[in-house]
N, C-alpha and C positions, 0 to 999 in steps of 0.2 A: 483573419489575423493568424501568423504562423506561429511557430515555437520560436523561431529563429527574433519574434518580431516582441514575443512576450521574455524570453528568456533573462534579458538584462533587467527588466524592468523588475522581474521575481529576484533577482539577487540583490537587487537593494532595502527588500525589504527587511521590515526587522522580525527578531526568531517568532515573539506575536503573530504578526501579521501573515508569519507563513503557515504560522498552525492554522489560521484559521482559515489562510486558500486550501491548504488541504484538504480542512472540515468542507468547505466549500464543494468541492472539486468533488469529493467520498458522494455527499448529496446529491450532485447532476449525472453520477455516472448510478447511482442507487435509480433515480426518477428514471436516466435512459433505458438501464434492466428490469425494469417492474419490481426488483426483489426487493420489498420492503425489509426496513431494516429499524427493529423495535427498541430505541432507545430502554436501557436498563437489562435486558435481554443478555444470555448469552449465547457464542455461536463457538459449534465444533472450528476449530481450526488445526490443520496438520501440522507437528513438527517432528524436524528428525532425531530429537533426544533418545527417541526407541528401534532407530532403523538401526538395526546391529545386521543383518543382511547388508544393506548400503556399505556400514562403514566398512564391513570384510571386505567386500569389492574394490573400494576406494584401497584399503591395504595392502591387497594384491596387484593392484598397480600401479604400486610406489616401487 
C-alpha cells in the first residue's frame, strides 16, 4: 500500500484516532531501529532556544 493509497483515508480520521496512528507508527519505527524507548523516561532532545550562532547567521542574511 502507498501513501498516495493511505493518505485520504488518514484525513478522515478523528483528532483521536490520529494520535493514536502516530503512537502507532512512533512504536513500528522504535521495533524497526532496535532503540528501545522506555516509557516514563526522559530523553535529551535539541532545540534551537540557545543557538544564538544560528540565529546571527540567519541575521546576516536578512
Amino acid at each position: 500500500m502507498s501513501w498516495t493509497d493511505v493518505w485520504p483515508e488518514v484525513q478522515t480520521l478523528s483528532r483521536l484516532d490520529k494520535i493514536r496512528l502516530i503512537q502507532y507508527l512512533v512504536q513500528e519505527m522504535e521495533r524497526d531501529e532496535e532503540i528501545p524507548i522506555s516509557p516514563g523516561r526522559s530523553y535529551p532532545m535539541w532545540s534551537p532556544d540557545r543557538a544564538f550562532s544560528a540565529a546571527a547567521t540567519l541575521l546576516q542574511a536578512v
